[in-house]
N, C-alpha and C positions, 0 to 999 in steps of 0.2 A: 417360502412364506414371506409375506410383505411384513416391514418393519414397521409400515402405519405411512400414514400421507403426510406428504414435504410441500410447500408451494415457497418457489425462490424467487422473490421482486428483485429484479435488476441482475436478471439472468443470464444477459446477453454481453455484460461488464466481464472485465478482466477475471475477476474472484467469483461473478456468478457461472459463469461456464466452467469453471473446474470446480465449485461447489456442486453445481447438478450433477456432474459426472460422475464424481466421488459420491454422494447420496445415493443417486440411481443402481451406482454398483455395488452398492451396499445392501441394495433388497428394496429403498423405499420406492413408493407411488408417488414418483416427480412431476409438478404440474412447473413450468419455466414458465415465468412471468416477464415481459419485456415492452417499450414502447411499442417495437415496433413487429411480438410474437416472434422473433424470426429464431431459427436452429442455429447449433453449433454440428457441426459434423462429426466429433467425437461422443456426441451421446449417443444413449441406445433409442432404440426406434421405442420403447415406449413413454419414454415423455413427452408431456403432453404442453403443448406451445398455447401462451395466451398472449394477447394484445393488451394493454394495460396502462393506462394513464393513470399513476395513484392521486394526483391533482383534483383530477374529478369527483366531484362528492359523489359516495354511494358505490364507486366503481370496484372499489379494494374487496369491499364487505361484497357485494353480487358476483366478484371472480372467485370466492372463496366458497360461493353456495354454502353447500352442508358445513364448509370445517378442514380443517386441515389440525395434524397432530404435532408439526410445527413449522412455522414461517419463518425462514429464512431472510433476514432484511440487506441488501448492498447498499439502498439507497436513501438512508433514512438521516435526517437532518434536522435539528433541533424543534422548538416543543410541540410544533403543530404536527410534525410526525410523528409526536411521540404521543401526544391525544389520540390520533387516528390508530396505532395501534394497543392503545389500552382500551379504547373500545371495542378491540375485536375479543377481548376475554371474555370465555366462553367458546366462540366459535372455534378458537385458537387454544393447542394447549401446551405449547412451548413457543419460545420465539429464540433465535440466535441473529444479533445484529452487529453491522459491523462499525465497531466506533474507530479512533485513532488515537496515537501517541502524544500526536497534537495537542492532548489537555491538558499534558504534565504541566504543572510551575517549578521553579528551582526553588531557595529557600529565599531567595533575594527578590521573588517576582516574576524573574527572567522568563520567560517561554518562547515558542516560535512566531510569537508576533510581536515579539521585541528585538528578534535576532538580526533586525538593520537598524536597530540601534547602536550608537557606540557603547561598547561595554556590552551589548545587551544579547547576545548567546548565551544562553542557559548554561548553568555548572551544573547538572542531575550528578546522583549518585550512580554509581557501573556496580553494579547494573541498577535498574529501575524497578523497583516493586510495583505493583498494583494500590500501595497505599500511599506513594508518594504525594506530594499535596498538587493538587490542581488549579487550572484557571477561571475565574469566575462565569455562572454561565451568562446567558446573553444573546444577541442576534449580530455582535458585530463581527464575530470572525469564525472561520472552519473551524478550530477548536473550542472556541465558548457555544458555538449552537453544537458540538459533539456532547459535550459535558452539561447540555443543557438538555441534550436527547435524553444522556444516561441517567441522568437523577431522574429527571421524569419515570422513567421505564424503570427504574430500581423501587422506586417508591408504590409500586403496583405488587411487587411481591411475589406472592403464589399465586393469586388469582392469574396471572400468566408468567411466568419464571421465564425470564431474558438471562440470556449469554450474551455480557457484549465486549468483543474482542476488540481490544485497543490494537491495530495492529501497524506495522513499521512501515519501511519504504519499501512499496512493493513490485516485485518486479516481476517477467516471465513474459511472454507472449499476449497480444493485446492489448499494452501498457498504452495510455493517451502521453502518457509525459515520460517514457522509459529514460531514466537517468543513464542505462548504459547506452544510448546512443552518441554520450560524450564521447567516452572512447572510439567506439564502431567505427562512427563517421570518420572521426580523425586517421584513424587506419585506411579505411577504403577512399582515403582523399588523398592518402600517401606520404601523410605526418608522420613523423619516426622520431618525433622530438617532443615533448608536452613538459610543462610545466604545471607544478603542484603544491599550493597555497600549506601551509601548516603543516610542511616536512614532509607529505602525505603520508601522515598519521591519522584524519579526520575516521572516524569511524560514525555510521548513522546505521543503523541494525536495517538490515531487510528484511524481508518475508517474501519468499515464494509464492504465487497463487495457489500452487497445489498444497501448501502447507499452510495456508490461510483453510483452504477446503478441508483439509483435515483435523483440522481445530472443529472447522460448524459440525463435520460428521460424528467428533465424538461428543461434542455439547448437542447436539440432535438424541443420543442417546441416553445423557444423565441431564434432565432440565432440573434448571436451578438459577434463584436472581444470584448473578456472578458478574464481575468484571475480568476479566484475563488479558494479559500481552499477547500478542502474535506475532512470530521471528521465527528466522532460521536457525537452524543449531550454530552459524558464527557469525560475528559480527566483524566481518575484514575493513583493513581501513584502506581508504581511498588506493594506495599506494597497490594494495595487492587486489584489490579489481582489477585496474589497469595491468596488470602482470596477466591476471588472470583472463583476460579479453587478447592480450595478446598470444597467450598461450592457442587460446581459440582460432588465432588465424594463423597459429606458426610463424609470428614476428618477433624482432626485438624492437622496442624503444627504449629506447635515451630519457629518463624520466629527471629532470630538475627539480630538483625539491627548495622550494622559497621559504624560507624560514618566517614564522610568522603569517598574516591576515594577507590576502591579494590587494596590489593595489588598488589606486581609481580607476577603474574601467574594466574589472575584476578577472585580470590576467594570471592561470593558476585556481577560478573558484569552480568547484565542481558540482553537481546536485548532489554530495554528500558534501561537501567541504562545511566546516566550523570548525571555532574553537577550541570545541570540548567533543566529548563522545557523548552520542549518544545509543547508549545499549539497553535492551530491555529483560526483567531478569524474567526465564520460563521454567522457573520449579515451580510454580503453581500452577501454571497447565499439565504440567507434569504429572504432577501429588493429584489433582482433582480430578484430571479425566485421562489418566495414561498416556497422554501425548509423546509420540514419536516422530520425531520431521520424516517427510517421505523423502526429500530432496537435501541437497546443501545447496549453497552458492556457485560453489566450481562447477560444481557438478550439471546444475540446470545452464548456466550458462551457452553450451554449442548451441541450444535450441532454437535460447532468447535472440542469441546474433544470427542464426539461420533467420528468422522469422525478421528481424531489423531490417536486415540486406536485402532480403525481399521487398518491403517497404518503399525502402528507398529507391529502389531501383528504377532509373528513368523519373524521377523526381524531384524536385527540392524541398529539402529539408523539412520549411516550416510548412509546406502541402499537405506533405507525410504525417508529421505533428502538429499540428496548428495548435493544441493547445500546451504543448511544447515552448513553443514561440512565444505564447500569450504569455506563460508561466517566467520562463527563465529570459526570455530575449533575444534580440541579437547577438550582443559580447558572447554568448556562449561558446561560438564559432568563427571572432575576433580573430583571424590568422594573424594577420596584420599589427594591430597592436599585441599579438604574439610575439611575432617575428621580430620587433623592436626589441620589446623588454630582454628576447634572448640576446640579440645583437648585443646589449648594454650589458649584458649579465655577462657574455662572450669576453668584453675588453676588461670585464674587470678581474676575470679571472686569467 
């Protein structure tokens, strides 16, 4: 017996392909919504592929026909998408969308668009509740158009009851910016030496894709205007990733721990490195909708690196990820001013 009709925008993303998957094999009638219609080859043969431009006026509303019993959003961005989807109340009778961590404030201000400030990484509380205070909304940065989706869409209510999952850094297979490629690469290029900004203590909570999918599965079943964190069951810090990546290939490295912030040219900074920690608390996904992570960290991992290595393979780097590149840079994979800082770090010890 069908659970009722799902339709998931931005199906063909990271989060939406293991959303449909997880839906679908839950019972519901999955319609995947994507630019460019196309399959994942882990779905079942009845979901149903659509072509989708939600830019287009009128396009969102005529893919939807009759209705759907809830809409699944990946792609949704501050308030003109959040217009477009309070006017589908009625047609729509739940929505689960995915917002981000991004719109925490600290109590000083701080958030992640101040974190290349000096001073300016955030001090959050560990863990981070759902009530914590936020950043103003807005159009100028990823988290002020997040937090400017989420008022939006809270303030609609029952008339369409939104789930929307703040969720962490997220990793797994078909990441655009996968942060474990820090590591990876550095292994399959035959680094056995890395250095690590903040002790490698940094902690920045992940999330799985598949436990991102498992959140929308059980808010697809209890609709309600909510807000919820999205995370793994741990939050490891920098230091034991890298353990844990290298466990994945049967290495050791040599891991130097830099006391304090990296320097100029940010030798030692990782895509999880700060500060402070950032962890997110999930007793309230917990308490609300029974949430159980289906994955951990270690544990997904062989996959994520199986799937990296393949990537790379016969490529360079920023090819593989361009928006990788865009994101973090060159310095990322700085051998060079590596090799120095170690050299100097060498003589002094």
């Amino acid at each position: 017996m069908s659970r009722g009709r799902a339709f998931v925008l931005g199906a063909t993303g990271q989060i939406g392909r293991a959303a449909v998957r997880a839906l679908a094999e839950d019972g519901w009638e999955v319609a995947a919504a994507s630019h460019g219609g196309g399959r994942d080859g882990t779905w079942d043969d009845g979901v149903r592929t659509v072509a989708l431009d939600r830019e287009e006026e009128g396009a969102l509303a005529a893919a939807l026909g009759d209705g759907c019993d809830v809409l699944v959003d990946m792609v949704a961005f501050g308030q003109a998408h959040a217009a477009q989807l309070a006017g589908l109340a009625g047609l729509v009778g739940s929505a689960v969308v995915i917002s981000s961590g991004a719109v925490y404030e600290d109590d000083r201000g701080r958030s992640f668009d101040t974190q290349g400030e000096p001073d300016g990484f955030p001090e959050y509380p560990v863990p981070i509740p759902e009530a914590q205070r936020t950043v103003a909304p807005g159009d100028a940065t990823y988290g002020t158009r997040k937090i400017a989706l989420e008022r939006e869409l809270l303030a609609i209510g029952d008339a369409l009851p939104v789930t929307l999952l703040r969720a962490g850094a997220v990793h797994g297979e078909h990441c655009r910016t996968p942060r474990e490629l820090y590591f990876v690469k550095r292994l399959l290029d035959g680094r056995r030496r890395r250095v690590l900004a903040y002790g490698g203590e940094s902690r920045f909570h992940p999330v799985h894709a598949s436990n991102v999918a498992e959140l929308i599965r059980l808010a697809a079943l209890r609709p309600a205007p909510r807000v919820l964190n999205a995370g793994d069951p741990q939050a490891p810090t920098v230091a034991e990733i890298g353990a844990a990546v290298d466990d994945v290939f049967g290495l050791k490295t040599e891991t130097v721990l830099m006391a304090g912030a990296p320097p100029e040219g940010g030798v030692g900074e990782t895509p999880w490195s700060g500060a402070h920690d950032v962890v997110y608390d999930m007793s309230a996904a917990e308490q609300e909708l029974g949430y159980r992570p289906v994955t951990g960290y270690a544990p997904s991992l062989p996959q994520t690196v199986a799937w990296l290595t393949a990537q790379l393979e016969g490529r360079d780097w920023r090819r593989a990820f361009p928006k990788m590149a865009r994101v973090y840079g060159e310095a990322l994979f700085d051998y060079a001013a590596e090799d120095a800082w170690l050299e100097e770090y060498d003589r002094r010890v």
